[in-house]
C-alpha positions in Angstrom: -162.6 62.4 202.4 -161.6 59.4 204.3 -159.9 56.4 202.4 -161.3 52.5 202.0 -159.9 49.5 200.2 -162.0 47.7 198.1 -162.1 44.9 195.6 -163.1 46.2 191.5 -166.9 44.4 192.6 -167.6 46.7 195.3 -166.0 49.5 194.3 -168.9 52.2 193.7 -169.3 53.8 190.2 -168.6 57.3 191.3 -165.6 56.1 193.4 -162.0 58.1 192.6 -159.5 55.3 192.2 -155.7 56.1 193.0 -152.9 54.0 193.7 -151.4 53.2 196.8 -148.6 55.8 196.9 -151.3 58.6 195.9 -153.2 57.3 199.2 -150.4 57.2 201.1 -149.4 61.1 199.8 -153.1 61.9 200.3 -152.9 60.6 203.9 -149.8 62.2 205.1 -151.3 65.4 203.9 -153.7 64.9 206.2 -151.6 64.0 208.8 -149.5 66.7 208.4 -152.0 69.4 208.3 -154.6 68.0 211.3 -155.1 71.1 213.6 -155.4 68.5 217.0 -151.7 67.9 217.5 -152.8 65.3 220.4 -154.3 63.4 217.6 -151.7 62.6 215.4 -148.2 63.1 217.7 -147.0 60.1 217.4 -147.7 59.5 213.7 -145.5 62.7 212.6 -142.9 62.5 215.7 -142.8 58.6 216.4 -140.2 57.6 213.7 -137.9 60.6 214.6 -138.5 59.5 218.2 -137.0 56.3 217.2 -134.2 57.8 214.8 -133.1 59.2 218.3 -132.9 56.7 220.0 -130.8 54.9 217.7 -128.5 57.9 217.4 -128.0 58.3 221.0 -127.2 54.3 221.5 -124.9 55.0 218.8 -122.9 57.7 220.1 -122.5 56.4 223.3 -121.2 52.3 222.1 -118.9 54.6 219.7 -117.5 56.6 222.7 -117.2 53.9 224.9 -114.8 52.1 222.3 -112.7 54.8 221.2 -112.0 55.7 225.1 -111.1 52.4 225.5 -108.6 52.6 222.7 -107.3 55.5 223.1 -108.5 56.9 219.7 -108.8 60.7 220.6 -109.4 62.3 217.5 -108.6 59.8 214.8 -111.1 58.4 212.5 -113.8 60.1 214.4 -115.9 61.0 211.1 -115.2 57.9 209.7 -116.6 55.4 212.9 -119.5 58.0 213.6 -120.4 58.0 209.9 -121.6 54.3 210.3 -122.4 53.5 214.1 -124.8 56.9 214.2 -125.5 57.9 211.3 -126.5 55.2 209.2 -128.6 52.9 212.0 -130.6 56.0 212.7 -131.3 56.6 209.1 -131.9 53.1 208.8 -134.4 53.0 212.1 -136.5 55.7 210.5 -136.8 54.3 207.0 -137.8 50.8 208.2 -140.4 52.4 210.4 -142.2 54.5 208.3 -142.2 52.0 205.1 -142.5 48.5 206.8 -144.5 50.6 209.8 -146.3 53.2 208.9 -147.4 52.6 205.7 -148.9 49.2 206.3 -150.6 51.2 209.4 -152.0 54.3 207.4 -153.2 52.2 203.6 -154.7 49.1 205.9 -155.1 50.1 209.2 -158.1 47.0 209.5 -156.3 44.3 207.6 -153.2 44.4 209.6 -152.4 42.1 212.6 -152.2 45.0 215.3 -149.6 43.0 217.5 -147.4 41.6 214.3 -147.0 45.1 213.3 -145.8 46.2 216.9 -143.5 43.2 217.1 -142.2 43.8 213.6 -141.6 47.7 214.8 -139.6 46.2 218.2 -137.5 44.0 215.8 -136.1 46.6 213.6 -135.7 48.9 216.3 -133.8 46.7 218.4 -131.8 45.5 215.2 -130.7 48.5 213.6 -130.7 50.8 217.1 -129.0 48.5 219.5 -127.5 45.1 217.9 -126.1 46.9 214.8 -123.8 49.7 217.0 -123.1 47.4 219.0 -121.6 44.7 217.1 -120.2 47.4 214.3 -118.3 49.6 217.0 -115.3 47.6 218.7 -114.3 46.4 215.2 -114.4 49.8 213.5 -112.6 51.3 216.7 -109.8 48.0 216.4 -109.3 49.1 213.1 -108.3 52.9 213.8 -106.0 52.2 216.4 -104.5 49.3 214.6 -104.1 51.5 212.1 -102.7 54.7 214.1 -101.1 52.7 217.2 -102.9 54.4 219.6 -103.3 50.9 221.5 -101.8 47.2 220.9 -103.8 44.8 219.8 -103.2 41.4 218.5 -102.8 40.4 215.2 -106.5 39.8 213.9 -105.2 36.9 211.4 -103.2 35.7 213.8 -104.6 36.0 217.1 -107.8 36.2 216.4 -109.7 34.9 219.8 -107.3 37.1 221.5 -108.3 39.9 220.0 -112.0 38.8 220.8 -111.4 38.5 224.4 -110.3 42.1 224.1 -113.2 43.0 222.4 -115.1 41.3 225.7 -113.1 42.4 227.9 -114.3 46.1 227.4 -117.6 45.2 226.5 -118.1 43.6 229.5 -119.2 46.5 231.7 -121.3 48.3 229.7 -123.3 45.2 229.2 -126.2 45.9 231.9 -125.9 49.3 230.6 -126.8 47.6 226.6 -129.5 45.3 228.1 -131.6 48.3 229.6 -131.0 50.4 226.4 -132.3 47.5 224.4 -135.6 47.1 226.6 -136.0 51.0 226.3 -135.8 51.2 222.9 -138.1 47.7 222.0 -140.7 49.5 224.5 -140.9 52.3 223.1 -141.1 51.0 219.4 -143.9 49.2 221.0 -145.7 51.9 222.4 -145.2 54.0 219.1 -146.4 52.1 217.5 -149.4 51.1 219.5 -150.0 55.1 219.5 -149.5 55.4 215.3 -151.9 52.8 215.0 -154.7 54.4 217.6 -154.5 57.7 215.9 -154.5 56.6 212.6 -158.2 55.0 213.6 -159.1 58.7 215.4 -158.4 60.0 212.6 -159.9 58.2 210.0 -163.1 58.1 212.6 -163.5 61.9 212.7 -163.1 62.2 209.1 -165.9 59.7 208.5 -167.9 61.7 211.2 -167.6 65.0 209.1 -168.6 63.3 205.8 -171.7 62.2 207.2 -172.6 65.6 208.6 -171.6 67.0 205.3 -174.0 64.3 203.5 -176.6 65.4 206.6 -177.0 68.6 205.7 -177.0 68.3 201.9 -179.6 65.9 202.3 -178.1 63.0 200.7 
């Protein structure tokens, strides 16, 4: 049975009502059981897709600090905890509820481009700008704290210690611009791809209750 919104007026009387998180449970059912993997790819995998991403930029602004200070093996748990971790938990959580769910409960009231745009901004956010920014401070704290490398004092000295921070930041920088156009594209595209399949899908359905209502004669 394929899902519609409708005001209390127009809402027939032998209509089953259910809330918007029953709709949303009945609709990932679906999803998750569809047969046509080509049909729904992006709507099961995209947000993992994503989580990826954000893992992966993670991991490498992470590394690329803790070389540069010399860290080794200290605090490693601690800095990967935070600038892997949590932005990829973060990447998949904002795209599947501020996403997903306004793609799947109103696929037709939604501005199709907004909801793309709004998909770029949290991608870009918490799987680029958020590493990026949280890395060379967490990676200043560990080797303050275990002397692996001398830094100034941050209380004291604390443009010096941001020239530092720009100083090694400095040649990865092409490197963080095409890593932010990657991932934005591809939040785009996902998206663009969620919100195609999610018409498909409720298309076909409505294609099977008419031929069910066909050949019942209703």
């Amino acid at each position: 049975m394929a899902l519609s919104r409708a005001s209390k007026e127009f809402i027939p009387k032998d209509a089953v009502v259910i809330t918007e998180e029953e709709a949303l449970t009945y609709q990932w059912n679906i999803i998750s059981n569809w047969e046509k993997l080509s049909d729904v790819w992006s709507l099961r995998y995209g947000p993992g897709i994503l989580a990826a991403f954000a893992t992966g930029t993670g991991v490498f602004v992470n590394n690329h600090y803790r070389n540069k200070l010399r860290l080794g093996s200290y605090g490693r748990f601690s800095t990967y905890l935070p600038i892997v971790v949590i932005p990829a938990i973060f990447t998949l959580s904002c795209h599947k509820f501020f996403v997903q769910r306004p793609i799947l409960l109103e696929p037709m009231a939604q501005c199709p481009t907004c909801v793309q745009m709004r998909a770029m901004t949290f991608q870009a956010g918490f799987g680029v700008v958020y590493p990026t920014i949280l890395a060379p401070f967490a990676a200043c704290m560990f080797a303050t704290r275990h002397y692996t490398y001398r830094l100034p004092s941050i209380t004291q000295n604390p443009m010096e210690v941001f020239q530092l921070i720009r100083k090694f930041t400095k040649p990865i920088i092409p490197i963080l611009s095409a890593i932010f156009c990657v991932q934005g594209l591809a939040a785009i595209y996902l998206t663009y791809e969620e919100q195609k399949e999610n018409l498909i899908v409720l298309a076909k359905m409505r294609k099977i209750e008419q031929e069910a209502e066909e050949r019942l004669g209703l």
